[in-house]
N, C-alpha and C positions, 0 to 999 in steps of 0.2 A: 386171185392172188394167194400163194400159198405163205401159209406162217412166216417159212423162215426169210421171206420179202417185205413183211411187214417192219416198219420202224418199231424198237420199242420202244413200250411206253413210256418209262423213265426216259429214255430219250427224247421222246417228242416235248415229254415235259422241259425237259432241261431248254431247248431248242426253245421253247414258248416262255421261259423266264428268261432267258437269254435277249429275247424281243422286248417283253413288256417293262420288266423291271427298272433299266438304265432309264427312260424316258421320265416314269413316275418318279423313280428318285429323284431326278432332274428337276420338277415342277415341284416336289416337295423341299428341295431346297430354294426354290425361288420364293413359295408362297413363303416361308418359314425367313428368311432374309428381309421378304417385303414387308412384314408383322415386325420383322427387328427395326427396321426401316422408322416404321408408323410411333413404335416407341419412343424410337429417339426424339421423333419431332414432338412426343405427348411431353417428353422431360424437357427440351428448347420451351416448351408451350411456359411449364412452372417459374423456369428460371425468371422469362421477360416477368411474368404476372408477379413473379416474388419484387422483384425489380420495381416493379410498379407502384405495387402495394407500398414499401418499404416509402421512398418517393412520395406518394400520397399522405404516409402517417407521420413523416414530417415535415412535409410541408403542411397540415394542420396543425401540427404541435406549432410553428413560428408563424403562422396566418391566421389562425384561428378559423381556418377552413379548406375543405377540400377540391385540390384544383381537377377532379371527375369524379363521376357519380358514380359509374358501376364500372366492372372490364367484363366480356362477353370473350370467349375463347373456344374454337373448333380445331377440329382435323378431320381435312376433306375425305368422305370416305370413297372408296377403291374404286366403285363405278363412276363417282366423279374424277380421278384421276386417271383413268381409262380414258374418258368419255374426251380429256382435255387433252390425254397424249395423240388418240386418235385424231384430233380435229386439230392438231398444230403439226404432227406426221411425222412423230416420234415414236420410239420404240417403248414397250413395256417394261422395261426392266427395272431395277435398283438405278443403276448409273445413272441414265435415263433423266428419272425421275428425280435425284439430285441434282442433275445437272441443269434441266432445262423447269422445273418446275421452282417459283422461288411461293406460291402461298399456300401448301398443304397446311402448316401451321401458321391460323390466322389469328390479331387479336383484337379488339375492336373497343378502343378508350373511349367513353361517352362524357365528356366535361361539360360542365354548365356553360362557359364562356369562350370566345376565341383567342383570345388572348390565353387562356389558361391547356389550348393545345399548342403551342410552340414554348409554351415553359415547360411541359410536363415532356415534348419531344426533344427540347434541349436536354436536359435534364438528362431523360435516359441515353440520349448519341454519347453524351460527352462521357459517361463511364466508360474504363481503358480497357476490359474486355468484351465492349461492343461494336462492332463494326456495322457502318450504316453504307449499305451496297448500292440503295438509289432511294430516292424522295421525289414524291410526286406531288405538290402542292395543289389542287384541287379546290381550295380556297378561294388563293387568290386569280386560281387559274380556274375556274368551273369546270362544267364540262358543256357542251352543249346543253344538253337538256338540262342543264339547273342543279347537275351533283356535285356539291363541295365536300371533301371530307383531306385528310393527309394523311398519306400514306406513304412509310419507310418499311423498307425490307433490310431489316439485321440480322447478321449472326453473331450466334452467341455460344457460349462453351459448354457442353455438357460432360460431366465427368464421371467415364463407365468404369466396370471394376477392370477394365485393361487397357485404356485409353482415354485421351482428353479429346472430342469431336466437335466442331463448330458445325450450328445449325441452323438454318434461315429460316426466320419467321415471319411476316409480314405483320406490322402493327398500322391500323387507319385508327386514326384520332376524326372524331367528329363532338360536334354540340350536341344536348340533347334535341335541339330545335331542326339539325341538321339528319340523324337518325330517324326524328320522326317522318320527315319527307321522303327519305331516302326509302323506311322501309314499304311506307305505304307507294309510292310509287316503283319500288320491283312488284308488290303484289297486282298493280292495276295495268302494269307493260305486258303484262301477258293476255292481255281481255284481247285479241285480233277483232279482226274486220271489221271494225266499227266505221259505219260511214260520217261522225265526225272525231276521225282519230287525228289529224293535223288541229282541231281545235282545242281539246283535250291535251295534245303536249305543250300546245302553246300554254294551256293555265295551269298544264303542273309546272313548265319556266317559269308563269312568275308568281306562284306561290313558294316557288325554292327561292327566288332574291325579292321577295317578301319576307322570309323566313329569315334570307341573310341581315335584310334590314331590321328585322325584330332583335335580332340576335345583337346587333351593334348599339342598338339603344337598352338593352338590357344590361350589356357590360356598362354602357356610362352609368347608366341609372346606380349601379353595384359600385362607379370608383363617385359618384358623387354621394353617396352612402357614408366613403370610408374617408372621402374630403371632411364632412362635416364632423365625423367623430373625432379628426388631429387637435 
């Protein structure tokens, strides 16, 4: 091939950022939208937890005690939100993932009593800008295998320098008696092939309404405490 056959090289270049560029730009606005994404839910994360806290410190200021012991707060990270888009046969994107995803932002109330999770979830529904999108009571409704806890998914408002955005969090309320079963049984559901695994779920079922039963004489034992101080 003679010279003046050959493409030149500024051209070829140009031809080859003409291909590569638009696509990368394309993904760096995605990745850079889905980091904006993750923000927003990190700032949904504070508001409920402020909410909470607030909540918490007076209702000890007029009880002279706190109706939960700690709040535990995440955001799912990315390979788990892949991993959840992939397996329900959704797309990857921003939309996506607001749309169909309601617990990237999760947060996990540990209360001493059960009585003192349906006051502390009243409580935060009934503030006027939260909206409570669905409740799963798990309580009163277990689950099979022995998991109580309650669980609301609200939105709530977060307010950017150019916009007011509601964003959904999921909040489960549980006992501490409740979390301790809970977590030790996700740790021990993953042991497979155990030839006696049908026995073993049966005694984590009724160590969890054992647990339930601990938990409802624990709350009387605490209102016949507060009987006898009137």
């Amino acid at each position: 091939m003679t010279d003046s056959k050959r493409p030149e090289p500024k051209k070829q270049e140009a031809n080859l950022a003409d291909e590569i560029l638009p696509p990368i730009k394309e993904h760096l606005e995605q990745a850079h939208a889905f980091l904006e994404l993750l923000m927003q839910y990190k700032c949904a994360l504070m508001e409920v937890e402020t909410k909470l806290n607030v909540l918490n410190a007076e209702f000890a200021l007029k009880h002279s005690r706190n109706p939960f012991e700690s709040i535990k707060s995440r955001i799912k990270t990315p390979a788990s939100i892949l991993e959840k888009l992939e397996r329900r046969g959704y797309e990857f994107t921003v939309e996506s993932i607001e749309e169909n995803l309601f617990d990237i932002a999760g947060i996990r109330v540990i209360c001493s009593f059960p009585d003192d999770i349906y006051t502390t979830a009243a409580l935060l529904a009934k503030q006027d800008d939260v909206r409570v999108l669905t409740e799963k009571d798990y309580i009163k409704n277990p689950k099979p295998n022995g998991y109580r806890s309650l669980h609301l998914i609200v939105e709530v408002p977060i307010f950017l320098s150019e916009e007011k955005k509601y964003m959904k969090v999921e909040v489960q309320f549980r006992t501490i008696a409740m979390d301790f079963w809970a977590s030790l049984e996700h740790k021990l559901k993953y042991k497979k092939d155990l030839d006696d695994q049908a026995a073993i779920l049966a005694e984590l079922k009724a160590c969890a309404d054992g647990i339930a039963m601990l938990d409802l004489r624990m709350q009387s034992i605490r209102d016949r405490i507060g009987e006898s101080k009137e």
